[in-house]
C-alpha positions as CSV (number, residue, x, y, z in Angstrom):
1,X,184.5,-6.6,-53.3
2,X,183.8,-2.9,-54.0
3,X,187.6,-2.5,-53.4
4,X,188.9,-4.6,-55.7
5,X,186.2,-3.7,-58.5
6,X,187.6,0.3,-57.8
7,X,190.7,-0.9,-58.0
8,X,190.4,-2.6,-61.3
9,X,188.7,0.1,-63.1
10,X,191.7,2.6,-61.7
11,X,194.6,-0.1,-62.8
12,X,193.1,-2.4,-65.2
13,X,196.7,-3.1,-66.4
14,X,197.8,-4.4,-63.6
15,X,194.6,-6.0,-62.0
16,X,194.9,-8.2,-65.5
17,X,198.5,-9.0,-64.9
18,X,197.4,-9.8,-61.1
19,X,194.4,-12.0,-62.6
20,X,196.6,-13.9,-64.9
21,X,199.4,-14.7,-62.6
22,X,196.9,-16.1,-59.9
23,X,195.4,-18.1,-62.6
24,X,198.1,-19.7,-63.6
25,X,199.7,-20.2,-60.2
26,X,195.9,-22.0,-59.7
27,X,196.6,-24.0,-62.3
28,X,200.2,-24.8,-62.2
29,X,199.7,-26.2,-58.3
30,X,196.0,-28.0,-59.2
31,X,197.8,-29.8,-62.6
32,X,201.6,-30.1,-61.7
33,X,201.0,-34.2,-61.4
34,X,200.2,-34.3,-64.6
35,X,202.8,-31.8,-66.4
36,X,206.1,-33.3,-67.0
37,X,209.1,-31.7,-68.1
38,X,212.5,-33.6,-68.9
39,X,216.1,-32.3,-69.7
40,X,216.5,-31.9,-73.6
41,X,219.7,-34.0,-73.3
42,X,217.2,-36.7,-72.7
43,X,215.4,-36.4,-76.3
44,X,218.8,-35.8,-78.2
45,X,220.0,-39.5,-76.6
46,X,220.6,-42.5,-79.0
47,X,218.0,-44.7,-78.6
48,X,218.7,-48.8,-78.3
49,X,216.3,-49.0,-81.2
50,X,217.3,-46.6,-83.1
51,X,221.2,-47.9,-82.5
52,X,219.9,-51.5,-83.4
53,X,218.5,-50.7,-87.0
54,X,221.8,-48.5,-88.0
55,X,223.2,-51.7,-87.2
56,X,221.6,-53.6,-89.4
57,X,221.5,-51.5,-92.1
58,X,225.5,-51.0,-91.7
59,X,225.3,-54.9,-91.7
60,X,223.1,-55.5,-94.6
61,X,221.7,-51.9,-96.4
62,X,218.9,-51.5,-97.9
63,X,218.9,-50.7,-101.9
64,X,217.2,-47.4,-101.1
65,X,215.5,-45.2,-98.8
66,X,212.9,-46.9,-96.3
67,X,210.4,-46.7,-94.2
68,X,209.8,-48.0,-90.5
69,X,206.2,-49.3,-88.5
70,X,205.2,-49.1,-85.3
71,X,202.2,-50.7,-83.9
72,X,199.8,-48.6,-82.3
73,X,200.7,-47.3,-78.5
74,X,200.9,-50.2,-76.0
75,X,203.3,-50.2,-72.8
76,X,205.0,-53.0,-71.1
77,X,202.7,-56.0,-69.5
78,X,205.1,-55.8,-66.1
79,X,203.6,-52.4,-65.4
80,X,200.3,-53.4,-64.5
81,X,201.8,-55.8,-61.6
82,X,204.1,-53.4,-60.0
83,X,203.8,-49.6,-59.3
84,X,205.7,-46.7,-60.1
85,X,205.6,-43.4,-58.4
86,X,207.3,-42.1,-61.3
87,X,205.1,-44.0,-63.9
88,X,204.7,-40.6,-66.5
89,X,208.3,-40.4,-66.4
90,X,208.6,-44.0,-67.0
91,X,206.4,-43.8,-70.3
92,X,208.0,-41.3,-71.7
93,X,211.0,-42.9,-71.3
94,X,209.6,-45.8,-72.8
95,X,208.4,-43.9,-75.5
96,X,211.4,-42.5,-76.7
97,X,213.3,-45.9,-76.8
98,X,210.7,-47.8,-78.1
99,X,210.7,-44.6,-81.1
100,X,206.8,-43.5,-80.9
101,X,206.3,-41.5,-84.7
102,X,207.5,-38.1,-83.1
103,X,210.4,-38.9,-81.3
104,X,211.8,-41.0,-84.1
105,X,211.9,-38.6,-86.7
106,X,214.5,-36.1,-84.6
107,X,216.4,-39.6,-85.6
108,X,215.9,-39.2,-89.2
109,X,213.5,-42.3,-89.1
110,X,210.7,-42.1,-92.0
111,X,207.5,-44.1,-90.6
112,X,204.5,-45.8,-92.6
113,X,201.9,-43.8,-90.8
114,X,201.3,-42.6,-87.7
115,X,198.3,-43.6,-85.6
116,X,197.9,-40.3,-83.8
117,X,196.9,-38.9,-87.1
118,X,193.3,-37.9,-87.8
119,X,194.2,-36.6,-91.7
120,X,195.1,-39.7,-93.6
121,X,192.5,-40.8,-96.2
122,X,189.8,-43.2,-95.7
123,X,190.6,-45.3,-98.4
124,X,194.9,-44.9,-97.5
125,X,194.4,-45.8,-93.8
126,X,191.6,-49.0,-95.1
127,X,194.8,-50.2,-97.0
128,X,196.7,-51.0,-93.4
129,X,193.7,-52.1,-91.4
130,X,193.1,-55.7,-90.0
131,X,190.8,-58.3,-89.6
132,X,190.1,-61.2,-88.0
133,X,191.9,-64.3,-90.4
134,X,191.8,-68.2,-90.1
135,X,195.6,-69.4,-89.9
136,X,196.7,-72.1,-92.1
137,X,198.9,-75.0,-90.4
138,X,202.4,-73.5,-91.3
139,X,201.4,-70.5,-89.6
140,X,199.7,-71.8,-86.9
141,X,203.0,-73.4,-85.7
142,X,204.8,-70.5,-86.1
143,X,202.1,-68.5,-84.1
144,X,201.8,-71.5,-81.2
145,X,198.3,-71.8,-81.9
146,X,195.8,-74.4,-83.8
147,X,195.6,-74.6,-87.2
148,X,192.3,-72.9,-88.2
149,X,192.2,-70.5,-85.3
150,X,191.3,-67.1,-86.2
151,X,193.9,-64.4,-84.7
152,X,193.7,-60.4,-86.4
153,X,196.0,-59.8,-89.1
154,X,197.4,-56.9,-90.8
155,X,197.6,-57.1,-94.5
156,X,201.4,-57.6,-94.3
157,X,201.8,-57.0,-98.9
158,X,200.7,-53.4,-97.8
159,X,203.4,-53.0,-95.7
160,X,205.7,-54.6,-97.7
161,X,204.7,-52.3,-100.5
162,X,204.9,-48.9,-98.7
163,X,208.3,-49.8,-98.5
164,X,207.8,-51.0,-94.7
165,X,211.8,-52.5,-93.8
166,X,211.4,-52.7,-90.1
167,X,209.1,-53.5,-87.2
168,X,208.3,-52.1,-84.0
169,X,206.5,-54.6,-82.2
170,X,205.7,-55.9,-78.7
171,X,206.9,-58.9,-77.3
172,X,204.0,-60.1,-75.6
173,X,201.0,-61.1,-78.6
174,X,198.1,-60.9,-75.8
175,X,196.3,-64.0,-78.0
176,X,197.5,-62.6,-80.8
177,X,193.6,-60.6,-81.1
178,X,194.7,-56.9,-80.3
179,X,195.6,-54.5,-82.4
180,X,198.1,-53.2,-80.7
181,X,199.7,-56.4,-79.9
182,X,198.9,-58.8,-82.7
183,X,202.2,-59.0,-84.6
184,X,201.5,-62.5,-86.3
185,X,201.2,-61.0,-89.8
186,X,204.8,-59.8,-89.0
187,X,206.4,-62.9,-88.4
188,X,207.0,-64.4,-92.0
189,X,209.9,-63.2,-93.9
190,X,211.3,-61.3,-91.3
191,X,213.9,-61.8,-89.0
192,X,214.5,-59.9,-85.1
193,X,217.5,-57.7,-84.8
194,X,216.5,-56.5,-81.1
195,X,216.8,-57.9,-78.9
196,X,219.2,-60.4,-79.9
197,X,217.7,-63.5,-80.1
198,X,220.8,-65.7,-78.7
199,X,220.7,-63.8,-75.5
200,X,216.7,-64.6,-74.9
201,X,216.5,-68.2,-76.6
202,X,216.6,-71.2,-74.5
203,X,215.7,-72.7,-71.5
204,X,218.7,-71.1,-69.7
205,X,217.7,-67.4,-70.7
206,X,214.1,-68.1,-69.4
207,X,214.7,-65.7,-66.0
208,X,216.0,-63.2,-68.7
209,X,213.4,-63.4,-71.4
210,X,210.4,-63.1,-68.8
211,X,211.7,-60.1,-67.4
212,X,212.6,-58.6,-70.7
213,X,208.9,-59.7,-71.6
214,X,207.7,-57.8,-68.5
215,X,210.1,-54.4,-68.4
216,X,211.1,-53.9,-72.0
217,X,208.1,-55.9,-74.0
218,X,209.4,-54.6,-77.4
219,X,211.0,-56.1,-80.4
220,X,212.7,-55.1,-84.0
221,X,212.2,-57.2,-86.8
222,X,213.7,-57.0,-90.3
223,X,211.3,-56.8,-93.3
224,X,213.2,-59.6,-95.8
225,X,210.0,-58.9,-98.0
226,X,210.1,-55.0,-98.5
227,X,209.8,-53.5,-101.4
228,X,212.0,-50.9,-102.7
229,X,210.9,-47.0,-102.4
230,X,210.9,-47.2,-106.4
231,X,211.2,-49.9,-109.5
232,X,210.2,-50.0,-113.2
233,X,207.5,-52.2,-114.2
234,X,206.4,-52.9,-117.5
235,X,202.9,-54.5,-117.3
236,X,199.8,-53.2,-115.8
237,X,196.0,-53.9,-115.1
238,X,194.3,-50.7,-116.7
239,X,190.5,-50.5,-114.1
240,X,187.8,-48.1,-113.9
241,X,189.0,-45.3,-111.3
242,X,188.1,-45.9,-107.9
243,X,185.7,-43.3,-107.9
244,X,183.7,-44.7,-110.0
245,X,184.2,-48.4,-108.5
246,X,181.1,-49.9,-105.9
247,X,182.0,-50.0,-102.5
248,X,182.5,-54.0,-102.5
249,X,184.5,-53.6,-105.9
250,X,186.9,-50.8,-104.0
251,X,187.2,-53.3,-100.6
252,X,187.9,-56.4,-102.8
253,X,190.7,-54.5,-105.0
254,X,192.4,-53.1,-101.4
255,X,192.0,-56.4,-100.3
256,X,193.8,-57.8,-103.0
257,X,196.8,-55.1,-102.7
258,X,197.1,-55.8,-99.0
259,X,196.6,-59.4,-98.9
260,X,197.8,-60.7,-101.8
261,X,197.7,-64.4,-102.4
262,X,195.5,-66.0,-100.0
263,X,197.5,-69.5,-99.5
264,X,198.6,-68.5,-96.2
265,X,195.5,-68.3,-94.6
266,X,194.6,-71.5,-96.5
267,X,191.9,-69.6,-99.0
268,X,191.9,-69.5,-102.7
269,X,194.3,-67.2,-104.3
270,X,192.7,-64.0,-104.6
271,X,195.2,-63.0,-107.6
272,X,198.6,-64.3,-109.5
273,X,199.3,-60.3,-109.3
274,X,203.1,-59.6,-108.7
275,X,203.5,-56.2,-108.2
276,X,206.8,-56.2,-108.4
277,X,206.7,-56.1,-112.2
278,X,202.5,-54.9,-112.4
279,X,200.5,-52.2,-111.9
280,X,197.3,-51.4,-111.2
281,X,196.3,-48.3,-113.7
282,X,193.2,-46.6,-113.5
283,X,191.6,-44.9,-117.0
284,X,188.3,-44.2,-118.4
285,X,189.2,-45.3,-121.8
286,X,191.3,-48.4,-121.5
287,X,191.9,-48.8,-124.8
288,X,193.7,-45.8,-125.4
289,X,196.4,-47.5,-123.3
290,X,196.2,-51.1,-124.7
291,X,198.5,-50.1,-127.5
292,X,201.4,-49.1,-125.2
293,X,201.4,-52.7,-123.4
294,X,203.8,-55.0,-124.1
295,X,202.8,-58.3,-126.0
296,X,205.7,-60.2,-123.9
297,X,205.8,-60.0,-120.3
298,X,208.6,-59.2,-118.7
299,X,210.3,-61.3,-115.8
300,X,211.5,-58.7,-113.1
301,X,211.1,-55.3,-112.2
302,X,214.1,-52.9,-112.9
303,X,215.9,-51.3,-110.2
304,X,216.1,-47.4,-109.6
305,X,218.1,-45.1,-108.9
């Protein structure tokens, strides 16, 4: 002990340098389980997704720039019936091709939002969040389930706003009443690209469709409802800024951006708002804008670009 201590005051340059090397030889050997390193080659690879939506845009393009979703992190339900001894390597993997936010944008992909993000606003991220909703009968037979039955739903006119043309979305719905696996609000007005439906569909794909189900568990779906990046309106709603609004007047107007009309879910229309050709516009002194509103409505939005 006395040695060493001598020793250190004589060569404290190189005791440090002796210190940090055994330190991080420590760690290294008491961590390397949990550290993974792959080749670059491996991030730089086209993934299926990715391959599948240049496909369908080369197929059918959008009018304008877009922007892609992913639910919230979830991993194939085969994995928790069989063991890997490589199972870090495996979610990576999975991660890539199934284009978690930051390994899709080395692919030039623009996401919504991100879920690993702690910064987005209150009021922003309140705009995408879901709740638990009763399910009309058209619905419910596209879901499988009851008419009535309540299942969590995203409020899919938000998406479709932001400009949302395609879904990342499991396979599996887990009772369509987790977050991370509840795509029901996804369903309408879209239509899968990947996998390909024909080679899944039918009783003689079954074998093929429960092991995709159990291995792969993802799907792409194309938004037929998405609004462009940018259009021209010509009407709006002039409101109080939101500052100024109550709490259960600011929920009630996100609601109604982010829901929409209510006839899905079998309620009463919460608005006949299109906002396709109407905005919301917030002002302290509304009638200072009044004069600039048109007296005749307009019937469609105007393109951009």
């Amino acid at each position: 002990m006395a040695g060493n201590y001598c020793c250190s005051r004589r060569y404290p340059a190189q005791a440090g340098l002796a210190a940090l090397c055994l330190v991080t030889i420590d760690l290294t050997l008491a961590n390397a389980g949990l550290v993974i390193t792959i080749p670059q080659t491996d991030f730089e690879q086209m993934p299926e997704v990715v391959q599948a939506i240049r496909a369908a845009e080369r197929a059918n393009p959008s009018p304008g720039p877009f922007r892609i979703h992913r639910l919230a992190s979830w991993v194939p339900v085969g994995w928790s019936e069989a063991g890997s001894t490589q199972r870090l390597r495996d979610l990576v993997d999975w991660e890539i091709n199934t284009l978690q936010p930051r390994f899709g944008v080395v692919h030039g992909m623009s996401y919504l939002l991100s879920d690993e993000s702690e910064t987005v606003g209150a009021d922003y991220g309140r705009v995408f969040q879901p709740s638990f909703r009763s399910v009309n009968d058209r619905i419910a037979t596209l879901l499988g389930v009851e008419p009535g039955r309540r299942v969590l739903w995203y409020p899919r006119r938000a998406f479709d706003l932001w400009g949302t043309r395609y879904f990342i979305l499991p396979s599996y719905p887990a009772g369509w009443t987790s977050p991370n696996r509840s795509y029901a609000a996804f369903l309408d007005q879209t239509e899968m690209i990947y996998p390909d439906p024909s080679s899944l569909n039918g009783p003689e794909h079954r074998q093929k469709r429960e092991g995709w189900l159990k291995a792969s568990d993802v799907q792409v779906r194309r938004n037929m409802a998405a609004f462009p990046r940018a259009w021209v309106v010509h009407q709006a709603r002039l409101i109080r800024p939101l500052d100024q609004l109550t709490t259960a007047a600011r929920n009630a107007l996100l609601d109604r951006l982010g829901h929409g009309d209510g006839d899905i879910h079998g309620e009463p229309r919460l608005s006949n708002l299109d906002l396709r050709t109407e905005a919301y516009v917030e002002t302290d002194h509304p009638e200072s804008l009044a004069a600039y509103l048109p007296v005749l409505p307009f019937l469609s939005a105007r393109p951009v670009e």
